[in-house]
N, C-alpha and C positions, 0 to 999 in steps of 0.2 A: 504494500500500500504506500503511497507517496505523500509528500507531506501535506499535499493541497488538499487531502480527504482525510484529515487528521483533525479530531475534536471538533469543534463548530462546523469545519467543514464537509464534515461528514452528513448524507442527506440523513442518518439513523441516528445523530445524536439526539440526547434528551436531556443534556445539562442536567441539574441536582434531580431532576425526577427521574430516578435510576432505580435500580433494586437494589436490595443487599449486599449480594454477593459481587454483582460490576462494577458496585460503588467503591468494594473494596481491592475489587482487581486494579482498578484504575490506580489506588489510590496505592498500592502496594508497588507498581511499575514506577512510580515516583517520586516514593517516602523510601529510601533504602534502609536496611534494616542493617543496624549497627551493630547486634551481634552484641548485645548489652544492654540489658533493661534499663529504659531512662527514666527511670522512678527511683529504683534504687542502686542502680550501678552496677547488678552481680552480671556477670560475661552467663550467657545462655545460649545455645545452639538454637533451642527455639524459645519465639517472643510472639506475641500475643499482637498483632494489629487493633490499638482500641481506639478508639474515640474519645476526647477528656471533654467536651461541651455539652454533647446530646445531640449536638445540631449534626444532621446529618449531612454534607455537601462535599464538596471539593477542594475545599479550603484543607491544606496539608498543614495551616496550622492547629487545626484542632483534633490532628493524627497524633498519636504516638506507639513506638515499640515499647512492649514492656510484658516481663516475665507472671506467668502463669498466677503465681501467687500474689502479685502485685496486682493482675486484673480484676480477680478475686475480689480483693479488697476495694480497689477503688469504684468497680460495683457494688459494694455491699454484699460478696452474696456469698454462702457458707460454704468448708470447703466440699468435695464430696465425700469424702469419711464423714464427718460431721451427717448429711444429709441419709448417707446409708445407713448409721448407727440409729439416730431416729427412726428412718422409716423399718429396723429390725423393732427394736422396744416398739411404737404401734403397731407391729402385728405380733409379737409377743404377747401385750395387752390384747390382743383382738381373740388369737386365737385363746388364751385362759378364759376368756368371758363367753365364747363360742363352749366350751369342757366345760364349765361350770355351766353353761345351759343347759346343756346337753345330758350333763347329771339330773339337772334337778329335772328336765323333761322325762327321763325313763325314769326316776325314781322320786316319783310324787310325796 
């Protein structure tokens, strides 16, 4: 492809109303990946492409690379141990309450 059918000139583009995934392909061909989480500094093989705004677009300044555990957190969101140990204890809890039904239903 040549340079005159590159981004705008493209008859297929669609500027920030993109999808997910091309948003971040694009965005990944752009923002090179340093190969070191820039949140916290540790060297990582693999880095996480995240977004620090919300705002979803083009704009490579509100890209960044950054390791696993760091995306984690600056999502808020728990790790997945954390989320598997919960979801064993509620069904733990689920099934003893399912055995205790289950008793008192055959043995009135």
């Amino acid at each position: 492809m040549n340079n005159n059918q590159l981004n705008e000139n493209n008859t297929n583009w669609k500027g920030d109303n993109v999808g997910y995934v091309s948003l971040h392909t694009w965005i990944k061909y752009r923002l090179p990946n340093p190969f070191q989480c820039q949140n916290c500094g540790v060297p990582k093989k693999k880095l996480d492409l995240a977004n620090k705004t919300g705002i979803y677009n083009r704009d490579l300044k509100n890209w960044w690379w950054i390791c696993r555990s760091c995306h984690r957190k600056y999502d808020k969101r728990p790790s997945p141990m954390k989320d598997k140990k919960r979801s064993l204890e509620s069904n733990l809890k689920t099934s003893k309450s399912i055995k205790e039904w289950w008793k008192k239903r055959k043995n009135p």
